[in-house]
C-alpha positions as CSV (number, residue, x, y, z in Angstrom):
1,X,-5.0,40.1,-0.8
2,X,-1.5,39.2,-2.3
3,X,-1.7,35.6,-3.2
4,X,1.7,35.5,-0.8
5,X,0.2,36.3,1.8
6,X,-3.3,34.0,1.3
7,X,-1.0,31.2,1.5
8,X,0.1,32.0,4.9
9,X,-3.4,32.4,6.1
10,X,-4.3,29.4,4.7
11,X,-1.7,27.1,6.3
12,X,-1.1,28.9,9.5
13,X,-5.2,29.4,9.7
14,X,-5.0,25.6,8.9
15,X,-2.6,24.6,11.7
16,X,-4.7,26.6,14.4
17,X,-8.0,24.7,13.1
18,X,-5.7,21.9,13.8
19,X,-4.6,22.8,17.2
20,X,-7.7,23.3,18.4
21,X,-9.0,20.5,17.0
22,X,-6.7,18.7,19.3
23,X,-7.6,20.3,22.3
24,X,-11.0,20.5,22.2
25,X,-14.0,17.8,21.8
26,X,-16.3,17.7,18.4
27,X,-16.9,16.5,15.6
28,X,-14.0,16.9,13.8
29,X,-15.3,19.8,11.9
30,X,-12.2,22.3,12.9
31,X,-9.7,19.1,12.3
32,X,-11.2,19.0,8.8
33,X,-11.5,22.4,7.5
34,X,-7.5,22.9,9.1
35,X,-6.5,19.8,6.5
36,X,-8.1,21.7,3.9
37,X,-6.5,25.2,4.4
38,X,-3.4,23.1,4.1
39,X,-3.9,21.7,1.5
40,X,-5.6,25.0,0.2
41,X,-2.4,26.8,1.0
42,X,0.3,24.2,-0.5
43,X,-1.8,23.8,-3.9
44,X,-1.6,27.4,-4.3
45,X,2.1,27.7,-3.7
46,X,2.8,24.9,-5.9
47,X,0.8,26.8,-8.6
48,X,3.3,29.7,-8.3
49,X,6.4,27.4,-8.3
50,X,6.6,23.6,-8.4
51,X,9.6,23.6,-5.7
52,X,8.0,26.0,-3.2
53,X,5.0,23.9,-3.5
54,X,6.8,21.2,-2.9
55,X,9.1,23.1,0.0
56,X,5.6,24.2,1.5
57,X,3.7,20.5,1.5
58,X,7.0,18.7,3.2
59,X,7.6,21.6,5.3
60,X,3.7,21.3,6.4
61,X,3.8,17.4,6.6
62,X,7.1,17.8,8.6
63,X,5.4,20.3,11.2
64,X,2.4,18.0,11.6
65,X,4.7,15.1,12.2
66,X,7.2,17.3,14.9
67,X,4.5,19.0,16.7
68,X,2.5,15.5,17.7
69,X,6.0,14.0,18.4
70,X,6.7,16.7,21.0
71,X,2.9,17.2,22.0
72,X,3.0,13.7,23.2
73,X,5.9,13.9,26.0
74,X,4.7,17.4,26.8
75,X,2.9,17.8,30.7
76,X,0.1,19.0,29.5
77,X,-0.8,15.8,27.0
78,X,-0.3,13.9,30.0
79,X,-3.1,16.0,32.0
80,X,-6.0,15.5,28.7
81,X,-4.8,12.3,28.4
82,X,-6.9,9.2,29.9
83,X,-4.3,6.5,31.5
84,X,-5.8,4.5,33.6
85,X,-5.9,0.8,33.6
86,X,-8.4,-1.6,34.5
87,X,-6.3,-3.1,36.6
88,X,-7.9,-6.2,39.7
89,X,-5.3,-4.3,41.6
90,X,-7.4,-1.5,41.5
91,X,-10.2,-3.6,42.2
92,X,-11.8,-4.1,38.0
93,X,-13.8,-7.4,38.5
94,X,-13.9,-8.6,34.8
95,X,-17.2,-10.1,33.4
96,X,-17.7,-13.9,34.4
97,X,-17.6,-16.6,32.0
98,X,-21.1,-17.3,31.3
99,X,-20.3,-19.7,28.7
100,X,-21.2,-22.3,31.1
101,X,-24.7,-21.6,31.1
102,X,-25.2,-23.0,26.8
103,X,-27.6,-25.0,26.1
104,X,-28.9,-25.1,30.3
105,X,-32.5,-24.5,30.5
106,X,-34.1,-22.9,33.2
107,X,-37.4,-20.7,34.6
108,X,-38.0,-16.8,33.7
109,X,-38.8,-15.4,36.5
110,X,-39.7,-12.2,34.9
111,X,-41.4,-11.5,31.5
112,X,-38.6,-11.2,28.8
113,X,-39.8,-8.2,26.5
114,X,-36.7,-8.7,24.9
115,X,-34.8,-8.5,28.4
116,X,-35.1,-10.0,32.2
117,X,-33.8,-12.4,34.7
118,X,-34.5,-16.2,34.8
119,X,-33.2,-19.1,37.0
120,X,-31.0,-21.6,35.6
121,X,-29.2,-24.0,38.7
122,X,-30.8,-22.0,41.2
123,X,-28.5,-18.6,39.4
124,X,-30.3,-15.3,38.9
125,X,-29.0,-14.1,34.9
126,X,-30.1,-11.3,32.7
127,X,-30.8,-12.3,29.5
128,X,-32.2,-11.2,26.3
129,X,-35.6,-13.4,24.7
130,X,-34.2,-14.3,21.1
131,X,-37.9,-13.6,20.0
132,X,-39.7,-10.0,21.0
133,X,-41.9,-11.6,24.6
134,X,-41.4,-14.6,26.6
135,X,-43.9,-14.8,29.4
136,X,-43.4,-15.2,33.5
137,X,-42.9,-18.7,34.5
138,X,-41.7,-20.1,31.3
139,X,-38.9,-22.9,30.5
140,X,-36.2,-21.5,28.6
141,X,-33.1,-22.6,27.1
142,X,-30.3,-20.9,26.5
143,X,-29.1,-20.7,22.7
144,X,-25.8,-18.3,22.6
145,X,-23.7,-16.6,24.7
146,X,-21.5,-13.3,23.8
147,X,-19.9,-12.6,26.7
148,X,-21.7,-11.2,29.4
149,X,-24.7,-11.2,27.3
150,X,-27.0,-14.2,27.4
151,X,-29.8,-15.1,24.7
152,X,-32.3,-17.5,25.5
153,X,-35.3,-19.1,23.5
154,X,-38.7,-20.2,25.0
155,X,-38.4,-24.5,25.3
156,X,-41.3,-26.0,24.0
């Protein structure tokens, strides 16, 4: 194959990988192997001439850069593209602040092998034991809170 020629598979096999890396789900594979048929392509025209190499890197840069600027406002980005909001509009109830609950103790009121419920103020949580077990009818205290996610310790 004429070397011209195996630079234009190179990038224009490069930009397909490319395009259907956008448009399908993975792993990144197609995305991947597209970058390096570009890259494939451009060294190999800059080995026959430094300003076509040069020419062909910008012009490829340039097309990458273009084609995601129009992409973006295009219909059909807007139909593959996720925009919703959690909105309480829309009825998103965010997670409650259970930071209250730090350093409360309580009862577990079902065996914590790492995870269950206990009863702190007369309030069902789940909870994760910060050791492995934690047995029915235990005290326990809780020790940190991350959010929605409680960690309590046996009390002693």
């Amino acid at each position: 194959m004429p070397s011209g020629l195996a630079i234009i598979f190179f990038i224009s096999l490069g930009f397909i990988l490319l395009l259907i890396e956008l448009l399908t789900p993975g792993f990144g594979i197609p995305g991947i192997t597209g970058i390096v048929f570009i890259i494939i392509g451009c060294y190999n025209t800059l080995r026959q001439s430094l300003f076509l190499g040069i020419a062909a890197s910008l012009a490829s840069i340039l097309t990458i850069i273009l084609f995601f600027r129009i992409f973006a406002k295009s219909p059909f980005w807007r139909k593959i593209r996720l925009d919703t909001k959690e909105e309480k509009e829309k009825g998103f109830i965010p997670a409650e602040d259970l930071s209250y609950f730090l350093n409360k103790t309580g009862i577990a009121i079902t065996a914590l092998h790492p995870s269950g419920i206990v009863l702190i103020e007369g309030k069902r949580i789940d909870v994760t034991a910060e050791s492995m077990f934690i047995d029915k009818d235990k005290k326990i205290k809780v020790v940190k809170v991350e959010g929605d996610k409680v960690i309590v310790k046996e009390e002693l």
